[in-house]
SEFIVEX-797370 format. One record per residue (C-alpha): residue number from 1; residue in one letter; y, x, z. Coordinates in Angstrom, 2 decimals. Layout:
ATOM / NUM / A / Y / X / Z
...
END
This chain:
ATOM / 1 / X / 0.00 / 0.00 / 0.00
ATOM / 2 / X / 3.08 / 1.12 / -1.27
ATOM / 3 / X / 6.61 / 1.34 / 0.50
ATOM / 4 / X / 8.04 / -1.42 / -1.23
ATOM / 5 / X / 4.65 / -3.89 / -0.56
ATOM / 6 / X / 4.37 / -2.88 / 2.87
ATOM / 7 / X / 8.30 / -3.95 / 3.53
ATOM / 8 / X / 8.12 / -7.38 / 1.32
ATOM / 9 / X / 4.34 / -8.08 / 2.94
ATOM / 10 / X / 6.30 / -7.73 / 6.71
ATOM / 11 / X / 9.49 / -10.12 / 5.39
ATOM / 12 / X / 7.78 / -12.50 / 4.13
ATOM / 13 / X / 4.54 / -12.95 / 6.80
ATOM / 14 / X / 1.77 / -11.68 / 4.66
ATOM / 15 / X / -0.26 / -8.71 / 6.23
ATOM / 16 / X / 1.57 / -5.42 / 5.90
ATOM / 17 / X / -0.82 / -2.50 / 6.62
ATOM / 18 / X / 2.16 / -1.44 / 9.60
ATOM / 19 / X / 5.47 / -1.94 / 10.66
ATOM / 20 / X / 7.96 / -0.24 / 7.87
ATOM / 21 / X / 10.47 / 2.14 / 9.52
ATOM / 22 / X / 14.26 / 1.86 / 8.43
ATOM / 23 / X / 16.45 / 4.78 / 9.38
ATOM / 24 / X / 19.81 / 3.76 / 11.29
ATOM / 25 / X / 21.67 / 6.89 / 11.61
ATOM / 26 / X / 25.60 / 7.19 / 12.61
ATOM / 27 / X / 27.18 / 9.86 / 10.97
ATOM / 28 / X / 28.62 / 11.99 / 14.30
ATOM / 29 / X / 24.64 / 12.32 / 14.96
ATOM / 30 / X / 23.94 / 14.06 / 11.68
ATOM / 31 / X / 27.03 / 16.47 / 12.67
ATOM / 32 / X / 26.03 / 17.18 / 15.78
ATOM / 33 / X / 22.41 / 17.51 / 15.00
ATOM / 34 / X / 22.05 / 18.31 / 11.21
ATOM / 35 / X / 18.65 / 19.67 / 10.06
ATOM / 36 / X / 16.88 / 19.57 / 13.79
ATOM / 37 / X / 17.67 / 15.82 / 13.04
ATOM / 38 / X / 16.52 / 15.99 / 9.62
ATOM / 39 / X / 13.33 / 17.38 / 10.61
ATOM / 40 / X / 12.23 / 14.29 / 12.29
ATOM / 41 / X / 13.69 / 11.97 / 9.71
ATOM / 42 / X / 11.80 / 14.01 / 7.25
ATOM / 43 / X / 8.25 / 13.77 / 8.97
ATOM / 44 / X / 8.94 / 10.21 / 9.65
ATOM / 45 / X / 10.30 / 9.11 / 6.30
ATOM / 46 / X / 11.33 / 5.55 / 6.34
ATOM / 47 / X / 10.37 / 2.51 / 3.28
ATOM / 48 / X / 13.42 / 2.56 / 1.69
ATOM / 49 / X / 14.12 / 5.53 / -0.15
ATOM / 50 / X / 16.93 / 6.97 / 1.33
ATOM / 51 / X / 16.90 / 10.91 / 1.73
ATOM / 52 / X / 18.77 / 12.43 / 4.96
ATOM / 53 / X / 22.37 / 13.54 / 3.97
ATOM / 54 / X / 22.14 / 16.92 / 5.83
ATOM / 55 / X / 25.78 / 17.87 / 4.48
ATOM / 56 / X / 27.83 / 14.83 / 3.55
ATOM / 57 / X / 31.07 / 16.56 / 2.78
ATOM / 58 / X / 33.69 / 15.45 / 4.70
ATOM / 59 / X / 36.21 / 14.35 / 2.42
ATOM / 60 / X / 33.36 / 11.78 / 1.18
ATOM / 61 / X / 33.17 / 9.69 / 4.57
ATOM / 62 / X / 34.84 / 6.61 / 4.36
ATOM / 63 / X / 38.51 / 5.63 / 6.46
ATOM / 64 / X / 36.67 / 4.12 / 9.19
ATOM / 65 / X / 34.74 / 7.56 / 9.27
ATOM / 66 / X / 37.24 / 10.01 / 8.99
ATOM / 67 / X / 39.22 / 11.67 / 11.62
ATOM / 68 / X / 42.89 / 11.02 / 12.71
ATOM / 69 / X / 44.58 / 7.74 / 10.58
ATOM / 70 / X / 43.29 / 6.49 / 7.43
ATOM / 71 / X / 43.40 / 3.74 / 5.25
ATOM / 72 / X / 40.59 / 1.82 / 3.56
ATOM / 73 / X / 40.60 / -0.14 / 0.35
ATOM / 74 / X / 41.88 / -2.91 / 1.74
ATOM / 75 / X / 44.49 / -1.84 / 3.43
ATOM / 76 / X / 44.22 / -1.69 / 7.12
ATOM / 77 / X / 44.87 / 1.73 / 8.67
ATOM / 78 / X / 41.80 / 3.52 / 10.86
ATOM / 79 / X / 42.17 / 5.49 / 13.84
ATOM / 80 / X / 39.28 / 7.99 / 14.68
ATOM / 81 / X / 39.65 / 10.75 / 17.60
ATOM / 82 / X / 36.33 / 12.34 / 16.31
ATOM / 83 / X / 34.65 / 12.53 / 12.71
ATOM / 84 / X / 31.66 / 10.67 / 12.30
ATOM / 85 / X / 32.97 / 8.33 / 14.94
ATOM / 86 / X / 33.65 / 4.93 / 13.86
ATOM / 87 / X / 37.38 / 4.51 / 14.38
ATOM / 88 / X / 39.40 / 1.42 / 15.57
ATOM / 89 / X / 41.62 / -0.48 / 13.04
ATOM / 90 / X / 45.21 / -0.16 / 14.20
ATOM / 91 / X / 47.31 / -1.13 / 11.21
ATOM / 92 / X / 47.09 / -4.86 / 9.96
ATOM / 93 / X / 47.46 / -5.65 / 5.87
ATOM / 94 / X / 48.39 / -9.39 / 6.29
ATOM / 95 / X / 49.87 / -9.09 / 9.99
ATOM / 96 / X / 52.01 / -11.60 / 9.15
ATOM / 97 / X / 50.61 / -14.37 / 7.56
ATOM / 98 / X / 53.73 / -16.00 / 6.54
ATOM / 99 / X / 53.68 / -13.25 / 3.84
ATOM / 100 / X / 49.73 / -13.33 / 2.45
ATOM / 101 / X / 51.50 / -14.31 / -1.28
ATOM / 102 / X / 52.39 / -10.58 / -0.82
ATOM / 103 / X / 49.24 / -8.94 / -0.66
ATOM / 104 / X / 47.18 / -7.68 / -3.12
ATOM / 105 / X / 43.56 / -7.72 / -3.06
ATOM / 106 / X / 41.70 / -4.29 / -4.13
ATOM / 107 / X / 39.41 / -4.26 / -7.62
ATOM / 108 / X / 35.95 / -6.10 / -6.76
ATOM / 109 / X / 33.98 / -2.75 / -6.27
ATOM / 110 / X / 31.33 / -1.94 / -8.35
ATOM / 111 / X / 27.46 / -1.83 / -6.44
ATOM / 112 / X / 28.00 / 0.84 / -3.75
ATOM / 113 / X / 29.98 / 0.90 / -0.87
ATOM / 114 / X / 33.49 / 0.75 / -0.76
ATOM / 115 / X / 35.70 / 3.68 / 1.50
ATOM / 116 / X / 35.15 / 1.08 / 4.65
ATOM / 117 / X / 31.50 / 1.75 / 4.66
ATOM / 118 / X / 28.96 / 4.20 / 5.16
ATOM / 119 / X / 25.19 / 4.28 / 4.57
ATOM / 120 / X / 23.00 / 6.69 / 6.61
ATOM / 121 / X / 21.28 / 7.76 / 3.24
ATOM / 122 / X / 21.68 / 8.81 / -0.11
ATOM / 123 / X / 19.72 / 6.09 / -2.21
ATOM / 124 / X / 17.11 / 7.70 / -4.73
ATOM / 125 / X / 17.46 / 5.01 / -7.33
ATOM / 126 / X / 16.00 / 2.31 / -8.25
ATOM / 127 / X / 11.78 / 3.10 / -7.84
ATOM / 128 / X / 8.88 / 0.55 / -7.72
ATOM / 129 / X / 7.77 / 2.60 / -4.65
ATOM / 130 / X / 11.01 / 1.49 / -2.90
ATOM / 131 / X / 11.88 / -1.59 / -0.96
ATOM / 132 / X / 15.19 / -1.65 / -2.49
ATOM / 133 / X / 18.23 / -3.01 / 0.01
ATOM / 134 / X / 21.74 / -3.02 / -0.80
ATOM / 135 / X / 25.25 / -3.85 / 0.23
ATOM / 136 / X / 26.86 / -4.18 / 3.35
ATOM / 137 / X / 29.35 / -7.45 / 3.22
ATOM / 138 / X / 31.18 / -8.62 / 5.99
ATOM / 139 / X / 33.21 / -11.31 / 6.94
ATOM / 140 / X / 34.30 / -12.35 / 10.11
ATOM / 141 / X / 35.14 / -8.24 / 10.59
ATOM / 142 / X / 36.91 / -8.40 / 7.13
ATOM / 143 / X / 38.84 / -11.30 / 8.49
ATOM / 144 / X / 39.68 / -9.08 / 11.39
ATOM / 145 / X / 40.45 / -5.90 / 9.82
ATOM / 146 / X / 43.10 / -7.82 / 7.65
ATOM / 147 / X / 44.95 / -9.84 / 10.01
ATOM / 148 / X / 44.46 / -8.24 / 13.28
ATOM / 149 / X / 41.85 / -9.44 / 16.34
ATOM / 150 / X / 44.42 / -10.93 / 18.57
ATOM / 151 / X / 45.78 / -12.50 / 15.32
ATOM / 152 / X / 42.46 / -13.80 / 13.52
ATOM / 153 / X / 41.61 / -15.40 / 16.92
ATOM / 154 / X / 45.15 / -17.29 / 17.18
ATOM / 155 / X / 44.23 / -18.24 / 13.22
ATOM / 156 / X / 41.01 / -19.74 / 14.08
ATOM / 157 / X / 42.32 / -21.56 / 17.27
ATOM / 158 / X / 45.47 / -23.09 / 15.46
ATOM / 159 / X / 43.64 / -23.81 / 11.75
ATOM / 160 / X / 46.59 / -23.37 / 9.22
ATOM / 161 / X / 46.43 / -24.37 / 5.89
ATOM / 162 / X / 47.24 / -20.59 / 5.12
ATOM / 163 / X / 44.56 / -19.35 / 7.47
ATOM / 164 / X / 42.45 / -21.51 / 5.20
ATOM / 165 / X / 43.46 / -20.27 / 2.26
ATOM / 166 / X / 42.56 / -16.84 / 3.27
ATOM / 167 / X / 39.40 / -17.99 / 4.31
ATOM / 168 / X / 38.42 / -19.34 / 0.63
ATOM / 169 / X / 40.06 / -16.38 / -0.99
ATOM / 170 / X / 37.81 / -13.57 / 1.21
ATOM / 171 / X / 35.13 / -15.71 / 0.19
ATOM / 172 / X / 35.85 / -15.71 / -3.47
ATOM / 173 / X / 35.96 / -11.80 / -3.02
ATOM / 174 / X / 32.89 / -11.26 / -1.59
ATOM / 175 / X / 30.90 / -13.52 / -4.01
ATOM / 176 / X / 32.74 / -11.46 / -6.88
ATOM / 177 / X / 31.00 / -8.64 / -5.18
ATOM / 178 / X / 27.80 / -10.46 / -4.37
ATOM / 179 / X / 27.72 / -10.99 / -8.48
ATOM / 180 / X / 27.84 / -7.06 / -8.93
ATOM / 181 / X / 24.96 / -6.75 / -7.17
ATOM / 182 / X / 22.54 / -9.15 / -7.92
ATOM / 183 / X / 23.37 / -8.22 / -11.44
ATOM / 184 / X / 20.99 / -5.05 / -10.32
ATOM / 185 / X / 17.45 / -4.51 / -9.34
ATOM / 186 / X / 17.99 / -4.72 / -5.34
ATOM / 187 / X / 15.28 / -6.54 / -3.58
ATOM / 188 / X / 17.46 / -7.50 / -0.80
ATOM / 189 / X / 21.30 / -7.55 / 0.15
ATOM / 190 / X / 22.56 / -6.39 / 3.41
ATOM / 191 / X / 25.18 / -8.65 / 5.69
ATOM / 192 / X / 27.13 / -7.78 / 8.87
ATOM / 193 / X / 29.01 / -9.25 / 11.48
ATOM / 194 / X / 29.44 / -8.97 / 14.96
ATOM / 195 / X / 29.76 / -12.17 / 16.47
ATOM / 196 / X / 28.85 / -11.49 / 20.08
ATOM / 197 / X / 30.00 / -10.32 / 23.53
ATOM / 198 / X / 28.04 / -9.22 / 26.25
ATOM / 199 / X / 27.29 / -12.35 / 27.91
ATOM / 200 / X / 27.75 / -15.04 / 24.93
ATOM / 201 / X / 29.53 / -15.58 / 21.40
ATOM / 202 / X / 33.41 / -14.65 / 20.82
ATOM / 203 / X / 33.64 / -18.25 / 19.46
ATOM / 204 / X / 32.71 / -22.05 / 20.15
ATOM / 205 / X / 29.12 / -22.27 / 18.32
ATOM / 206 / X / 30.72 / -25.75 / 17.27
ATOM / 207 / X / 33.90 / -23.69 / 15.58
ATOM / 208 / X / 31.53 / -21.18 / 14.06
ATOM / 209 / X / 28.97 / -23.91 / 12.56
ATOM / 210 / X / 32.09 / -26.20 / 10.91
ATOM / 211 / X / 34.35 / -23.51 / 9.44
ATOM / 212 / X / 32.02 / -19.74 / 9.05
ATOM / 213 / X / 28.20 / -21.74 / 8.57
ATOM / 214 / X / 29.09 / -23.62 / 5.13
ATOM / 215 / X / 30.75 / -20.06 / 3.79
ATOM / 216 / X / 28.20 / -18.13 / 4.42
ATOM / 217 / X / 25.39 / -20.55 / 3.21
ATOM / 218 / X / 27.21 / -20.03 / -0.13
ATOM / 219 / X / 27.12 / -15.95 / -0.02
ATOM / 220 / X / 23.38 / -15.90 / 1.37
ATOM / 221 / X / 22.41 / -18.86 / -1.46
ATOM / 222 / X / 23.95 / -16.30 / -4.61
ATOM / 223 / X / 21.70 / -13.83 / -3.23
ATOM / 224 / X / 18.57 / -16.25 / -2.49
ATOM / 225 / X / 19.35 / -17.84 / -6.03
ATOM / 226 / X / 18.19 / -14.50 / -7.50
ATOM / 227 / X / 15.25 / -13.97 / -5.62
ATOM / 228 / X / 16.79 / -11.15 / -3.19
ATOM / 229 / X / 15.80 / -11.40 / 0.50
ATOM / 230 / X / 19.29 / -11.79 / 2.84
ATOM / 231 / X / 19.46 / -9.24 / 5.66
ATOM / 232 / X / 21.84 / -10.09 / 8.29
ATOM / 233 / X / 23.53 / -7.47 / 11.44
ATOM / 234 / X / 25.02 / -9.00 / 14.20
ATOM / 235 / X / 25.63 / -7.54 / 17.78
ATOM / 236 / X / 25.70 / -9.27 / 20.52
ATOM / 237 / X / 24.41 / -12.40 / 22.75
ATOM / 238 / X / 24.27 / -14.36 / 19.61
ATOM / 239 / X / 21.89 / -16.59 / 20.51
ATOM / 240 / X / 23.55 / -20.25 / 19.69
ATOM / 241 / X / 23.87 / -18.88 / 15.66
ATOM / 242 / X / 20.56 / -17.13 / 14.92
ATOM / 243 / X / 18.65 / -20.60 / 14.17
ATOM / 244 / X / 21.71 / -21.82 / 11.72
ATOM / 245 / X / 22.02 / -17.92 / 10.10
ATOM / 246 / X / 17.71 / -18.88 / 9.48
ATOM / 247 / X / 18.40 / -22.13 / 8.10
ATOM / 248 / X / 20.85 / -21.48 / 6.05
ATOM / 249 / X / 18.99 / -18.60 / 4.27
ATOM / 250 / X / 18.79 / -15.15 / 6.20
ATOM / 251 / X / 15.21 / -13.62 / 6.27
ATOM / 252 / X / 15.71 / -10.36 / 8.11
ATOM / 253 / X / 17.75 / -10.39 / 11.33
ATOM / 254 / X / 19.19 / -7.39 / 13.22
ATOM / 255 / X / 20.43 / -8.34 / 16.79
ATOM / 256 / X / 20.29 / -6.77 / 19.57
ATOM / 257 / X / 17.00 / -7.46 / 21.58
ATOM / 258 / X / 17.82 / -6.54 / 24.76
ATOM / 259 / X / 20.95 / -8.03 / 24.86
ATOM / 260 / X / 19.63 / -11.88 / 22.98
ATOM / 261 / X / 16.46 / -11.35 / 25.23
ATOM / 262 / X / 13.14 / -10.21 / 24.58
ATOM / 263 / X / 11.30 / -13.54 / 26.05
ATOM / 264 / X / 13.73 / -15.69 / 23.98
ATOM / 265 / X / 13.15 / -13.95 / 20.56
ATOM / 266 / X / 9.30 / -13.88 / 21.55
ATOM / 267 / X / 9.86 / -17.80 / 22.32
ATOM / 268 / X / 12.46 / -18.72 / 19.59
ATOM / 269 / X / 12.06 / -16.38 / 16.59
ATOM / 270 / X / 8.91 / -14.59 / 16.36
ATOM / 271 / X / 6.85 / -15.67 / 13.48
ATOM / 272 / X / 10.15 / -17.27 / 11.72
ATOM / 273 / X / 12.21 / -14.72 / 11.39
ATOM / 274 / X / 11.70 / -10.82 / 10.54
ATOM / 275 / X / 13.64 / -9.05 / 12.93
ATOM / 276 / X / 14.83 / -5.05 / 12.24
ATOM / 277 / X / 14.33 / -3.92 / 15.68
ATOM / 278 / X / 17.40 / -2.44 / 17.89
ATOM / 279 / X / 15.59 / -0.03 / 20.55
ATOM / 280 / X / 18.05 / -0.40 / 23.47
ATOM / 281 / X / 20.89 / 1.93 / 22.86
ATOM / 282 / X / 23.18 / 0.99 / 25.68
ATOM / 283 / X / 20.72 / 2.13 / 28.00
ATOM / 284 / X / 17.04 / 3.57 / 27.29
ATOM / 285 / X / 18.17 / 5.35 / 24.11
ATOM / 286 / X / 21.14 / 7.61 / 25.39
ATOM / 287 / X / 19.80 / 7.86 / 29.15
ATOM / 288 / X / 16.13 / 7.28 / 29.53
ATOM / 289 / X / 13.18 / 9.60 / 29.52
ATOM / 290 / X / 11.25 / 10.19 / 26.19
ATOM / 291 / X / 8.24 / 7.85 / 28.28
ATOM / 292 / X / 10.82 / 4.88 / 28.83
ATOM / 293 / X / 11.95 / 5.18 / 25.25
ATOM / 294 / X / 8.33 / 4.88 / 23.97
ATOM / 295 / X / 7.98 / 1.84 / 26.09
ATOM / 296 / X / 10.81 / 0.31 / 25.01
ATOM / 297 / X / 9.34 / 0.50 / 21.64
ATOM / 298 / X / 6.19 / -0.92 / 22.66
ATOM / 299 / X / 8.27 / -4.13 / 24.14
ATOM / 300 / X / 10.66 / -4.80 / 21.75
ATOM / 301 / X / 7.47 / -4.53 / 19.04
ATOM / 302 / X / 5.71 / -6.76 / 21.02
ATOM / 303 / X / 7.99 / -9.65 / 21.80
ATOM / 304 / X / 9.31 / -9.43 / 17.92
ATOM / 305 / X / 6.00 / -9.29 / 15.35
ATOM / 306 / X / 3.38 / -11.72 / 15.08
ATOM / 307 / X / 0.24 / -11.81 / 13.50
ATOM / 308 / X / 0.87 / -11.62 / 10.12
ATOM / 309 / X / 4.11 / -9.59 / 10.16
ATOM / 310 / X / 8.26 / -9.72 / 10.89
ATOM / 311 / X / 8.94 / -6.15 / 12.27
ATOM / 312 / X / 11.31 / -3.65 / 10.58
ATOM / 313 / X / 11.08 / -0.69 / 13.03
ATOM / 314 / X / 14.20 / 0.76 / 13.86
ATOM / 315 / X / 16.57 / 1.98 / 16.31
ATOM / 316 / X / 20.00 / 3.13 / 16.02
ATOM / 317 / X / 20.72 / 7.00 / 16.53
ATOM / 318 / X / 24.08 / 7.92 / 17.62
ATOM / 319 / X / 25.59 / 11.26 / 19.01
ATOM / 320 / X / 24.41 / 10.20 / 22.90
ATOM / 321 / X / 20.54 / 10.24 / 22.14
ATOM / 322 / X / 18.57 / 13.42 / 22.61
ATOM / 323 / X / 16.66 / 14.46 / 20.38
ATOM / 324 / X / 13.07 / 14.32 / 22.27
ATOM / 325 / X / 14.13 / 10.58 / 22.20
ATOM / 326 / X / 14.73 / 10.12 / 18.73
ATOM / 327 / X / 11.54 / 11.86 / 18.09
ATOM / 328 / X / 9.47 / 9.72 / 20.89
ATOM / 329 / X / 10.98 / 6.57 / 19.27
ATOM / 330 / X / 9.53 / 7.42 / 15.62
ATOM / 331 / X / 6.40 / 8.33 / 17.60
ATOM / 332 / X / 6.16 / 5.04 / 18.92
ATOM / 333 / X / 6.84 / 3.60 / 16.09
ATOM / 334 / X / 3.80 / 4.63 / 14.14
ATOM / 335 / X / 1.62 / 4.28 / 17.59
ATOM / 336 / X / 2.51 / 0.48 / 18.16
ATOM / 337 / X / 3.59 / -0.67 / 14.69
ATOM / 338 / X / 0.90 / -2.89 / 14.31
ATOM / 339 / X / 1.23 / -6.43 / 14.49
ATOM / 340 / X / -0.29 / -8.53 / 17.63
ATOM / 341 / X / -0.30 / -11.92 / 17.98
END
């Protein structure tokens, strides 16, 4: 079994051989780290044909990326102290909304990530052996980046016809983009937002559902249309969304398992939903021994695959994780990525 079978077989519930492994890596890890870190990614090569970028030169990483202040394509100005780091937006494009006529929105970008985002590999082209996942389109975080948080939130509270109109006309960009790329050979498309605090969504799940559910369903159905699998990102308790984001298309969800609960996923969304794994990296990942990481694994595999499939294995690797625990993670992987019921 192939790469690309075993990763469709686990999607879509029908007897992958293992557990695929997707790679998750933040940039400021492959600086600090480089080829000690490519070592392991190398022995533990993930489904999706991405090669480790040992030496991504530094003029190549996107705003958000870079160090000091820099703008992306939209826009909005990032603030980094540290390369690799993801920065915070500090400058607004449509700050004032009273003056949206003014702005202009950037060329629909062609399939590949525009200078706000960064993949953790370098894709090796299109290859049958290759589950084949592209994009990364956001929305609610576009929203934000262009207006501002404090802003965005005072837009969705008071419900302007303008705010509205920016609404439809972020959507109309995105499914521009969405066009590009199911123009190509991708098996899936890749979709982010983070829509949750600590404790419980930033929103009303009532607000969310009647003015963010119906324009999404529209993105996610371009994509199902053409016979591409929707992946979804979202941090976060986001428990009162991830049955709508299911019903309204997404096959592959990435939450945060510790955070949404491993009993609740186990009771909720195992066997409806695949779920890419997040190995707890507020706590075990940065600060627990290479044993507790390897548990970890073993939990979060257990409470999120059933019988037949619906794990992506992965965990995120950022500059706070040692390396024995990024290499105990990808150990654990292959030791408990089979599926139980």
């Amino acid at each position: 079994m192939n790469s690309r079978e075993r990763v469709k077989r686990a999607i879509h519930f029908q007897n992958p051989d293992r557990a695929p492994i997707s790679h998750a890596v933040l940039p400021a890890a492959q600086i600090k780290y480089g080829a000690a870190l490519g070592e392991i990614l190398t022995e533990f090569r993930e489904d999706f044909g991405w090669d480790y970028m040992q030496d991504l030169p530094r003029e190549d990483f996107p705003a958000v990326y870079k160090q000091g202040r820099n703008t992306d394509d939209f826009g909005t100005v990032w603030f980094s102290e540290w390369l690799g780091v993801c920065g915070i937006p500090i400058e607004w494009p449509i700050g004032d909304l009273k003056r949206y006529e003014e702005y202009k929105w950037p060329e629909v970008f062609t399939a590949g990530p525009p200078s706000g985002r960064l993949y953790s590999g370098h894709m090796m082209g299109f290859d049958d052996r290759w589950y084949a996942r592209g994009a990364w389109i956001t929305y609610f975080e576009q929203l934000q980046q262009l207006r501002g948080m404090q802003n965005f939130l005072m837009d969705i509270a008071t419900e302007s016809r303008a705010f509205y109109h920016l609404l439809d006309d972020l959507l109309e960009f995105n499914l521009r983009w969405i066009n590009k790329w199911t123009a190509l050979e991708y098996d899936g498309l890749h979709f982010a937002d983070d829509w949750g605090g600590q404790i419980g969504l930033m929103i009303k799940p009532e607000t969310w559902r009647r003015i963010f559910k119906p324009r999404y369903a529209e993105m996610f159905r371009r994509v199902r249309e053409r016979g591409m699998d929707v992946w979804y990102h979202t941090d976060g308790q986001v428990r009162d969304i991830l049955g709508d984001l299911i019903e309204i298309g997404v096959q592959v969800v990435n939450c945060q398992v510790p955070v949404v609960g491993y009993e609740w996923i186990s009771s909720n969304l195992r066997g409806h939903v695949t779920i890419r794994t997040d190995i707890d990296r507020q706590r075990v990942m940065p600060f627990g021994s290479a044993t507790e990481v390897q548990e970890e694994v073993h939990r979060t595999l257990a409470a999120c695959g059933s019988s037949k499939g619906g794990i992506v294995a992965c965990g995120e690797i950022g500059p706070d994780v040692p390396l024995e625990n990024i290499r105990a993670m990808y150990e654990a992987f292959r030791t408990y990525g089979t599926y139980t019921t």
